[in-house]
N, C-alpha and C positions, 0 to 999 in steps of 0.2 A: 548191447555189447557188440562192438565191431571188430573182426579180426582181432577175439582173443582178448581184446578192452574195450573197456566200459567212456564213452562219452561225459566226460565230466559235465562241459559246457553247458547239457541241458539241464543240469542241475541249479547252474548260475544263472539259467534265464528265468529261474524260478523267485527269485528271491526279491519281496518284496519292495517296491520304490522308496526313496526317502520320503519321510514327513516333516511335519515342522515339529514331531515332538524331538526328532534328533537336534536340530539347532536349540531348540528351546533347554535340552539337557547342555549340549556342548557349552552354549554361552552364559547357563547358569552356575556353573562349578566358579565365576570369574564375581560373585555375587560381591565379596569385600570389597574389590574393586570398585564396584558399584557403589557401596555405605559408602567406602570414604569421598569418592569423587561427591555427591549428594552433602554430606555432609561439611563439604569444605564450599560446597556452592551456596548453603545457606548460612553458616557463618558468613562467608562474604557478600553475601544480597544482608542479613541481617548490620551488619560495619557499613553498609553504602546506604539503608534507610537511618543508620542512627548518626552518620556524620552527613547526610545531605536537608538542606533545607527544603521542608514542604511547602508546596507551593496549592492553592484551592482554586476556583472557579467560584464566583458569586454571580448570582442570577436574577434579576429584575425584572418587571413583565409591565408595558404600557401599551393603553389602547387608544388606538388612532381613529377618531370619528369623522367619516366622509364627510363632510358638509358645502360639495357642491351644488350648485340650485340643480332644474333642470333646464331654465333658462338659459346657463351655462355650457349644460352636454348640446344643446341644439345650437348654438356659437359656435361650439369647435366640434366639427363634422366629424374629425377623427373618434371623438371619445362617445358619438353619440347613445351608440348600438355596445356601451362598456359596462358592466355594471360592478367591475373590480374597481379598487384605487392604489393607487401608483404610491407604494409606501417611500422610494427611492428617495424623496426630499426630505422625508422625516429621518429617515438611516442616516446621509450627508449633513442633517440638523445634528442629529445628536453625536456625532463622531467630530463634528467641526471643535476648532479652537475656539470660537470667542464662545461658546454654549459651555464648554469644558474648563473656560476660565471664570464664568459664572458660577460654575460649581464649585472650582477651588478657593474658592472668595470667602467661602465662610468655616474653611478646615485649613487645619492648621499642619499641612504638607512640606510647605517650604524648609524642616527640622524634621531628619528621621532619627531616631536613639535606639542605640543597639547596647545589650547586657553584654558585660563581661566576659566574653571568653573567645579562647583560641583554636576551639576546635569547629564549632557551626556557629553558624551566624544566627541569630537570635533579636528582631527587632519589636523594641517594647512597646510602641505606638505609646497610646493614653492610659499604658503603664508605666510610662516613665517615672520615677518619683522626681524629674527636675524638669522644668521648662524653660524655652529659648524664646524669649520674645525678639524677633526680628523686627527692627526698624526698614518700615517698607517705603521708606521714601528716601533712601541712604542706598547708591550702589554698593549690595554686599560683592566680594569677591568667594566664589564658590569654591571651598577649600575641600582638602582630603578631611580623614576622620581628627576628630579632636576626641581626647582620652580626657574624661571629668574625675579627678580623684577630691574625694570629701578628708579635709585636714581636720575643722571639727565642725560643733554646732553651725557656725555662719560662716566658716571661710572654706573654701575649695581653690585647686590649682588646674588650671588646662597646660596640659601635654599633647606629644607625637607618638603614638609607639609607635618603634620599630615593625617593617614587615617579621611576622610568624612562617614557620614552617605551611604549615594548613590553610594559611592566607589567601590560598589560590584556592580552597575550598566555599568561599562567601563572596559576596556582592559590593566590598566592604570599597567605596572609594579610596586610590591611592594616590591623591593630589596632591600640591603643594598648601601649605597653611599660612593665614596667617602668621607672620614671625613675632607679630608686634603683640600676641597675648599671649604666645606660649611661657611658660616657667613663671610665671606669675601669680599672683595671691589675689584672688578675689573675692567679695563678700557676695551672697545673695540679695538681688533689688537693685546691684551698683552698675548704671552704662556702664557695659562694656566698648568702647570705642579707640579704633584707631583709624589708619588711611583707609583701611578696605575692609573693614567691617564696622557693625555698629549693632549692637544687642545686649539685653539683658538675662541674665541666669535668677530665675526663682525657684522656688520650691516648695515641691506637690506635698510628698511624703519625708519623714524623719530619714537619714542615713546614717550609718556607722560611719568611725573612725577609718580611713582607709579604703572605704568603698567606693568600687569604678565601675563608670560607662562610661561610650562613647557615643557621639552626636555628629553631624555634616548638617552643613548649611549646603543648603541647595538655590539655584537661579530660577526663579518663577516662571521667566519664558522655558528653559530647559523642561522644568513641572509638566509645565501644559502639554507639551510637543510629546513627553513622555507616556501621562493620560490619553492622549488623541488617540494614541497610534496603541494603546494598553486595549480601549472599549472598544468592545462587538456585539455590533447591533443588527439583528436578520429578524425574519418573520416567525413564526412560530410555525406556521403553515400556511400554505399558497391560498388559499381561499378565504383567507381571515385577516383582518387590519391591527391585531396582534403583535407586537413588536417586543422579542426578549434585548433586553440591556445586560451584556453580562461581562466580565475582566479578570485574567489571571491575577492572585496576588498572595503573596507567601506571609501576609497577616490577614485572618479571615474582616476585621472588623474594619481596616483601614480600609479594604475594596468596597464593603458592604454599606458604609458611610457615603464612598464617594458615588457610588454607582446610586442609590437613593439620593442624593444628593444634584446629581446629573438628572437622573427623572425630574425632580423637582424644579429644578431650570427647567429644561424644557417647558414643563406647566405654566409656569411665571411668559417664559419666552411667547407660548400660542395665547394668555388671560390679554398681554400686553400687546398682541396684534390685535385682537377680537376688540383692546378697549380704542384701539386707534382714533376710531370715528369718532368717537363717544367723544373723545377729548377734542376732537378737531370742532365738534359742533358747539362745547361748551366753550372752548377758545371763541367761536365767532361771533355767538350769542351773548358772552360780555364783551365783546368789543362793541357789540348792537344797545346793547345795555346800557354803556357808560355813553356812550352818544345820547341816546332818547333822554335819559336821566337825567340830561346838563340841558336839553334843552326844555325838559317837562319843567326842570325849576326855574327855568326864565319866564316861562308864562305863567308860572303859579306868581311870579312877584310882580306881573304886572296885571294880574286879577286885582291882588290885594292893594296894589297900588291906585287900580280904577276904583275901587267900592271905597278908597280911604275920598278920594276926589268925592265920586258922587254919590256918598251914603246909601251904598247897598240897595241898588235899586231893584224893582221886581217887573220883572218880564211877565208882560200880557199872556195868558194861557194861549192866544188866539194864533200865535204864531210856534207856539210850545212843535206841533208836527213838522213843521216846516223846519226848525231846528234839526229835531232828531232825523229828519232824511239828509237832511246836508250833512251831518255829522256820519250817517251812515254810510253816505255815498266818499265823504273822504276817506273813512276806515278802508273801504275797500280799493280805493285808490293808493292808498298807501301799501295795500296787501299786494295789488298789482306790480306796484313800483321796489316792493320790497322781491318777487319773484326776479322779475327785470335784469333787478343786482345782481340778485345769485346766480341766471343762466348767464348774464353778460362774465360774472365771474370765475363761472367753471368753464366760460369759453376761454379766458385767459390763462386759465388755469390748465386747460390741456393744452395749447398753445406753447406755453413757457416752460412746461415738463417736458424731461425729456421721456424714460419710459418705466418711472415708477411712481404710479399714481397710490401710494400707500394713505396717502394722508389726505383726501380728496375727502369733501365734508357730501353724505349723503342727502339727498333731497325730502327724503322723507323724515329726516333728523331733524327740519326744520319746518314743517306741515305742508310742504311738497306733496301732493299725492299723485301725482303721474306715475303708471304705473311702471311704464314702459321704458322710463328713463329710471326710477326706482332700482327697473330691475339689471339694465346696464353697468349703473354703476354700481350695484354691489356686484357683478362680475367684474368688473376691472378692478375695485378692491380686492375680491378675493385673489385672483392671479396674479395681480401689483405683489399681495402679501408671498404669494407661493414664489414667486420671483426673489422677491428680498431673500427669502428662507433659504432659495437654492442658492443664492450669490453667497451664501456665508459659507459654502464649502467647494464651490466650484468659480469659474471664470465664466466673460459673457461669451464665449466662442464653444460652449459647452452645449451640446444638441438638444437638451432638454430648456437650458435658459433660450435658445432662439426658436423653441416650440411657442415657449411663453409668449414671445416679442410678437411673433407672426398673431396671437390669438388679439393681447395686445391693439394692436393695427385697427383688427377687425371691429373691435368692440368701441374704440376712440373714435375711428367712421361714421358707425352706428350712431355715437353720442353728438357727434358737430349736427347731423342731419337731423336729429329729433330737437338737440336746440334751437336748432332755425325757423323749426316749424314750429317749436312754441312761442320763441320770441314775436314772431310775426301776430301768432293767435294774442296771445299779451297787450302788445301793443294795440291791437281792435279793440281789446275788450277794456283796458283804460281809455282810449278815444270814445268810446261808447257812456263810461263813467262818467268822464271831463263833459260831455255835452250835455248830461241827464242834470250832472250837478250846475254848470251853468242855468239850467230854468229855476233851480231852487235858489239860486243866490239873487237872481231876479226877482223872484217871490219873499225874499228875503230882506231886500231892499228898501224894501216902503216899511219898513218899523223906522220910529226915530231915530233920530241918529245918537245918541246916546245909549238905545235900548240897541242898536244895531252894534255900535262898538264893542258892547258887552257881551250882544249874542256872538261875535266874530273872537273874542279871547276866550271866552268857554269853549266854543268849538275847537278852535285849536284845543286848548285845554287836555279837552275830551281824547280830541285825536290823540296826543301825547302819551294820556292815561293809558289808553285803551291798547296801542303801540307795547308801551310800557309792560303792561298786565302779560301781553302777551307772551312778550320775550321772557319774561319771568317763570309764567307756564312754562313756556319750550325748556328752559334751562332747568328747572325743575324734574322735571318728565324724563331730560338726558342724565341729571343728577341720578337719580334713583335707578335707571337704567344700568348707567356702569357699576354703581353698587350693589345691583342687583348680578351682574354678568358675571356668567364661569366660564371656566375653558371647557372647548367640545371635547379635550380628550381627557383619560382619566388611568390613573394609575391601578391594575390592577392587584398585582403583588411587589410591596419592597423586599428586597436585598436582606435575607436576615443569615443564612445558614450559609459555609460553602461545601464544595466539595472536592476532596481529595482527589487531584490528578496527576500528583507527582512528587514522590512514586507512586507510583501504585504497586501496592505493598503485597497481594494477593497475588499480581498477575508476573511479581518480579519472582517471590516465593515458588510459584507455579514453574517458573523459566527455568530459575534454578535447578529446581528437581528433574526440569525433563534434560537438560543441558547435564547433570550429574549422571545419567544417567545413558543419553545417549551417545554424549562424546567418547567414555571409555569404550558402551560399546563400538560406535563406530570408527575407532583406531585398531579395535581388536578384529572387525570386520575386513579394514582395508588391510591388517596384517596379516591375515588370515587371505584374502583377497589373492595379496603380492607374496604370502610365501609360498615357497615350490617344493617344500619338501612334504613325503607324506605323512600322515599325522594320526590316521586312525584309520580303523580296518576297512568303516563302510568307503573314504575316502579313497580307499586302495580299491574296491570293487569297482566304485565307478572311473579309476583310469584304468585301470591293468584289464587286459582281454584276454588274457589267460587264466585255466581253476586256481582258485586258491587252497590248496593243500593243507595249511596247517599253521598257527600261530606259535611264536615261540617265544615266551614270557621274557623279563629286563632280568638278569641275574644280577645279584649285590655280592658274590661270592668274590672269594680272590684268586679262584683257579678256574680255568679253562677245561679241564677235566671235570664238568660239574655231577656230569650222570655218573662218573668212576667214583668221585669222592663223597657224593651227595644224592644218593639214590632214589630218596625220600622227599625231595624238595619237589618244589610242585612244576620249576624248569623242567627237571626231568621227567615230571610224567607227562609234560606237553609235547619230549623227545619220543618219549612212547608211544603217545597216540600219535606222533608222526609216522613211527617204524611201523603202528597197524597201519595204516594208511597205505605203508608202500607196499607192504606183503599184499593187499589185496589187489594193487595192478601191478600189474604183469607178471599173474602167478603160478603162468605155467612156466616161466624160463626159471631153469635147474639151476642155473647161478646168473642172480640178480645184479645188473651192472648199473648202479645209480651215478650220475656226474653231480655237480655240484657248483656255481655258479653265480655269480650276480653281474649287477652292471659294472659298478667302482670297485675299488678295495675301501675296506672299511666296514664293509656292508656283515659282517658279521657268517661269511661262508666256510672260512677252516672253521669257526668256533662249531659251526650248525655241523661240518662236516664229522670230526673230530666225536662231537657226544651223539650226532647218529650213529654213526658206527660203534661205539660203545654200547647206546641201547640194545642195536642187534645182535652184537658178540653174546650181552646178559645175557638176552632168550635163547641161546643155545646155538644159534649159527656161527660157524666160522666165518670171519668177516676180515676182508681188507680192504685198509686205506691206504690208497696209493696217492704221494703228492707231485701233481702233474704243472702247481705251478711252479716251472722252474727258472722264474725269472726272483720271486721274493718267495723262497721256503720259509714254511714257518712251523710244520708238523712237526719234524722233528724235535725243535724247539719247546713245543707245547706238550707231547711226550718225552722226553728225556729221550731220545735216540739219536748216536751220532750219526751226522750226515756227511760223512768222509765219503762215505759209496751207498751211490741210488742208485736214483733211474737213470739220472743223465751219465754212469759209467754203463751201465747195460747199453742201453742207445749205444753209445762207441766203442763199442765190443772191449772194454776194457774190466767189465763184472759178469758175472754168471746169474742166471735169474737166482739160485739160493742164496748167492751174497747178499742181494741187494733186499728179500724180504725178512722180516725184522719181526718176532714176538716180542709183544712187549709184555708188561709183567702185568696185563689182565686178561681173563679166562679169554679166548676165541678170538683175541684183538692181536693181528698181522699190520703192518705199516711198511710202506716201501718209501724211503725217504726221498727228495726230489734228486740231492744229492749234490754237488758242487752247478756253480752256475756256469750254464757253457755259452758260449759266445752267439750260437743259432738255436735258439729253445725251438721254435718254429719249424725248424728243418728238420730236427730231432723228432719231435713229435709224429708228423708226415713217413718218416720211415716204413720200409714194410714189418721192420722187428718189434714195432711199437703193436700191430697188428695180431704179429704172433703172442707176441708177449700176455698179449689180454685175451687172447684163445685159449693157451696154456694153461689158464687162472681157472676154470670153465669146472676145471675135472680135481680143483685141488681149495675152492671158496665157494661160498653158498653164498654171498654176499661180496659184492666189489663196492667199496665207496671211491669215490673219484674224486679231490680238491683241485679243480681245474685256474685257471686266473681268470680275473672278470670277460666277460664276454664284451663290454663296451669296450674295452683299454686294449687287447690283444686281439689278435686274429685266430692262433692257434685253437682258442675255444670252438670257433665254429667247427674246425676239424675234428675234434675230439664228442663230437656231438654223436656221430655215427655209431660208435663204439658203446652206447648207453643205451641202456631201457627203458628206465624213468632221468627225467632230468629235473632239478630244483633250481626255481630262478631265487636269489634271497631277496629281499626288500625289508632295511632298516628303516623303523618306526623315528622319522623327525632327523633324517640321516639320505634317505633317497631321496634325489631330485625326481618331480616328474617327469620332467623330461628324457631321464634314462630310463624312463618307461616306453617312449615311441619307437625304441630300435623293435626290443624284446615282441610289441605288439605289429609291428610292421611284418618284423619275421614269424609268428604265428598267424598273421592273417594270410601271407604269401604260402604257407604251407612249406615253411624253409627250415621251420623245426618240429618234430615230432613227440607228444609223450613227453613235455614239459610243463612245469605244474610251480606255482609260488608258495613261498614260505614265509611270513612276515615275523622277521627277527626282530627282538630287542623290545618287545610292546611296551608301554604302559597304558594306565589307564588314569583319566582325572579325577580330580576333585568327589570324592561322594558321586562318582556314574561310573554303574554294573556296564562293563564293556564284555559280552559273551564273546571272545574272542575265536568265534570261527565255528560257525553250525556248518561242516563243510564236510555236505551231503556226499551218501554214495564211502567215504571210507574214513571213517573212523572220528565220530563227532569229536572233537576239541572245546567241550566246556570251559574257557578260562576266564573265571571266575573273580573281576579285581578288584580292589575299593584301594581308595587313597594311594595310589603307585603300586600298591603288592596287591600279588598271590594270595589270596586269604584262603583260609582253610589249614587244620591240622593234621587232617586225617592220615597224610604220608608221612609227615616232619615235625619234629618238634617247633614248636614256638626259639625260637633265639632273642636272650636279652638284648634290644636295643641300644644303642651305645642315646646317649643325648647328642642330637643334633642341635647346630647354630642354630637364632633366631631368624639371621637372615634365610638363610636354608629352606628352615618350614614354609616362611613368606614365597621363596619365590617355586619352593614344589607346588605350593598351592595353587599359584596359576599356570600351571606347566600345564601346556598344549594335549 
């Protein structure tokens, strides 16, 4: 207690911080809000999954087997020290067009048919009950949708429907048509033909009378280019030759087809590089073939031509060795001479290529065993191969194809130099033959010469045969090899199941509900945010820096007299525990002078004025209200007293003080009316008579109430300030701006008003939340007590029957602030 009063403000520093269970109550009473918004989010996510066409993911998985030599990595320096492989050519293989038109070769793309309807699009693939065979050698013209109506067992008509409303809902082409078949009567099995189209309609399944789809032809190039750019193809993961095949498509089977379909090319694509050689050797080996053959049968008919001359003559045993070396020695002269061919041919052969040695016949393919050149050219085939593979999806100025070219280079070098050293070696070693064989045809020489003819067409003969036998081998050998040969890569999972990517119907559900949820709250946040008015009590603590006195409940009465007419009501006991309130400060002064006060008008200060001094008069104090605003009187008015003579004739000497105070017709309640409105209310006030006037009062009221005008809007308030003990600032609940909170706080912190204290008029309270309207410590607790907008409790007042209120009414109390 300081000089006589009590310190409210320490009471306020007491009072505990907000939590979040206050917002958690505030924004809960708004909870309909909440259902409906929620509930209008998922009916409409549920209308957006049932009119949108879903679309799947199907998924493929091939494995890509290394099969560089190592002869290879030590060729191209760069890759030596690598032991990844470079999936990049297989990705660019399988996404290429001419791989993707291999695929669509044997499915039936080029016709999509869509069921009947107008609200989603619905494509039946190889449920269609009808088929389009397209003549693929006939420019079709790629039309909008054609409409199939079934007239009966065998005939149908093609139509146009009109665009639909929903039509911008589907994928549905809206081209031009052929004119030359629409409205027409066709049978099933009959060409269909005109200028620009050319196809036949069959039929899968039975149809009803009147039963429709529709069908588009589609352009094969447009197909491919469609596909290309549909398939995606990555790694699985960086350390593995693993490749997923996978493509968006809004029929799961028709992806799941083509994407299996595409692996399988591929397969076909690397069995038919692998058999290249195979073919190239078996090409060269009957071309070796039909040569030896024509000329083994010219000597076999001049065998049989000599033994018809000289009756089958018989060769001496004695020269029997000397034979088989010559014959020996020409086999391998021929073996020479047949090497010869081949280096002289693959020297022509890199020669006149320019830089794709794909089809280059391997040395070992035809009993070649050099190892060295072996092993060159199967590095040049392989890379030749990896070259072609990347030219099907890139250009030659591509960094990867002139990686190729440079390795290339290097390896064709390598091969001119090992031919030259062989040919040279070659060459020796039939110069070697040719001399050995010359002493045997010497030796050979002194048989008859009949027996010598004979020995001389056997030998060739022989040579021929043996020639012969050989190539036969070799093609044999290559035979069973390419039928024996697979591809190094291998498929590990097809394309069977897809998956749902859109919508996704979980994650839209889920959106929905937080979107239902958060929008209204965060509209009620930002409104909450941007409005300035106050709204509830704690709100009113943390702006106002003055005590807060006392809460004074929403009255639904129709009179302003409520403590006179309505004693019992729970308004009025909140007036009561006001009136204990004020008797305990400032309780030694003999006659208590309260002002009265707010920011605006509006604010609810004659009403608060008015039934405090009522309350006071009940308990037994003489009490007067005096109304001081004399610019809008409105006491008098709200007590039935005329206002012919107040204050403002006192002020100019033209009333005496007992003119102008007024009993009215309740126990200890005096009123001094404002009186007529004078031209200087301000100047009036300021007088020294205004001074005496409320001295006088001293020895003749226990109580003075004061209705002053708002302290924002006038000046004379401040003056009338002096003259009070307690003062009451009002603040209307959802009614005061904040901001006519910064004067009131400006001038309590300057110490420019004394023994001023807040009163929050007009409460309510929300939705289902206990708002204890005023623990306000130090004098005279104010329990007020609310659910659903009132006062609850009977204990002073009867219950009052309810009138029925509007529906909209309840709706919008219900989210009342």
């Amino acid at each position: 207690m300081i000089d006589g009063k009590v310190d409210i403000s320490k009471f306020q520093e007491e009072i505990k911080p907000i939590d979040i269970k206050y917002y958690l109550i505030k924004y809960f009473r708004y909870w309909p809000l909440y259902v409906t918004c929620i509930f209008l989010g998922l009916i409409a996510t549920f209308l957006f999954h049932r009119y949108s066409v879903e679309e799947y993911e199907v998924q493929g998985s091939i494995l890509i087997k290394q099969n560089s030599s190592p002869e290879m990595r030590i060729l191209d320096r760069s890759n030596i020290f690598s032991g990844t492989y470079n999936l990049e050519n297989d990705i660019l293989l399988l996404t290429s067009k001419n791989l993707v038109e291999e695929a669509l070769k044997d499915l039936h793309f080029n016709v999509t048919y869509y069921a009947s309807t107008n609200i989603k699009e619905v494509e039946l693939y190889d449920q269609s009950p009808i088929f389009v065979e397209v003549d693929p050698d006939y420019p079709q013209m790629e039309s909008g949708e054609i409409t199939f109506t079934m007239l009966n067992e065998e005939e149908f008509v093609l139509t146009k429907e009109e665009s639909g409303f929903f039509d911008f809902l589907n994928a549905k082409a809206d081209g031009p048509v052929d004119q030359g078949i629409l409205n027409k009567v066709f049978t099933f099995g009959e060409p269909i033909k005109t200028e620009y189209s050319s196809f036949t309609v069959k039929k899968r399944k039975n149809l009803k009378e009147g039963e429709k789809l529709s069908f588009l032809i589609h352009s094969q190039m447009n197909i491919i280019d469609d596909y290309a750019r549909a398939i995606k193809v990555r790694p699985i993961n960086s350390y593995g030759t693993v490749l997923q095949v996978s493509m968006n498509t809004k029929v799961v089977e028709k992806g799941r087809d083509f994407v299996n379909s595409l692996m399988e090319a591929y397969m076909e694509y690397s069995l038919k590089a692998k058999n290249q050689m195979t073919e190239n050797t078996l090409n060269f080996l009957d071309e070796q073939l039909y040569v030896v053959e024509d000329s083994l049968k010219k000597v076999e008919q001049k065998i049989l031509n000599f033994k018809v001359r000289n009756k089958l003559l018989d060769i001496n045993s004695e020269f029997g060795g000397v034979l088989g070396n010559i014959q020996n020695l020409e086999v391998q002269i021929q073996s020479v001479d047949f090497e010869l061919q081949y280096y002289m041919a693959l020297q022509n052969y890199l020669i006149e290529k320019g830089k794709d040695y794909s089809d280059i016949l391997a040395p070992s393919l035809i009993g070649i065993q050099d190892g060295i050149l072996n092993s060159l050219i199967n590095n040049l085939i392989t890379i030749s191969l990896n070259r072609r593979k990347l030219l099907a999806s890139v250009n030659e100025n591509h960094p990867n194809v002139q990686e190729l070219d440079e390795q290339i280079t290097k390896i064709r070098e390598n091969i001119f130099e090992n031919i030259k050293n062989l040919v040279e070696n070659t060459k020796e070693k039939k110069a070697r033959l040719v001399a050995t064989l010359g002493k045997e045809d010497i030796e050979f020489s002194k048989l008859p010469q009949a027996e010598s003819d004979f020995m001389a067409l056997n030998r060739e003969f022989k040579l021929r045969e043996n020639l012969y036998n050989y190539l036969l081998e070799k093609r044999a050998e290559a035979g069973i090899a390419k039928a024996s040969n697979i591809s190094d890569n291998s498929i590990l999972d097809y394309a069977r199941r897809g998956n749902l990517i859109f919508p996704k119907k979980s994650q839209n559900y889920g959106l929905a509900f937080g979107l239902g949820l958060f929008i209204p709250l965060g509209f009620l946040l930002l409104y909450h945010y941007l409005n300035n008015k106050i709204v509830d009590q704690i709100q009113l603590k943390n702006v106002l820096r003055i005590p807060l006195l006392g809460t004074i409940g929403y009255s639904t009465k129709d009179t302003n007299l409520l403590v006179q007419e309505h004693p019992k009501s729970m308004v009025s006991e909140s007036f009561r525990s006001l009136r204990s309130a004020l008797f305990y400060i400032a309780s030694e002064r003999k006659c208590k002078r309260i002002l009265v006060t707010s920011s605006v008008s509006g604010e609810g200060k004659t009403f608060v004025s008015i039934n405090l001094a009522s309350a006071i008069a009940l308990s037994g104090k003489k009490t007067l209200l005096i109304g001081l605003d004399l610019r809008r009187p409105k006491i008098s008015e709200y007590l039935g007293v005329h206002n012919q003579t107040g204050l403002s004739n006192y002020l100019v000497d033209k009333a005496e003080k007992d003119e102008i105070i007024v009993q009215t017709k309740y126990e200890n309640l005096y009123v001094v009316p404002s009186g007529p409105i004078p031209p200087n209310p301000a100047e009036l006030l300021l007088k020294e008579k205004m001074t005496e006037f409320l001295n006088s009062l001293e020895s003749d009221f226990d109580v003075v109430v004061m209705d002053t005008p708002p302290i924002g809007l006038v000046s004379e308030t401040m003056d009338l300030l002096r003259f009070s003990d307690v003062n009451l600032y009002i603040v209307r609940q959802d009614y005061t701006n904040k901001k006519y909170l910064l004067m009131i706080n400006d001038l309590y912190a300057n110490d420019q008003v004394d023994n001023i204290y807040a009163v929050f008029n007009g409460m309510k309270a929300g939705l289902d939340v206990y708002d204890f309207g005023g623990y306000n410590y130090g004098y005279g607790y104010n329990y007020s007590y609310m659910r659903k907008n009132e006062y609850t409790g009977t204990y002073y007042d009867q219950e009052e029957v309810k009138k029925p209120s509007r529906w909209l009414s309840k709706l919008l109390e219900r989210f009342r602030v």
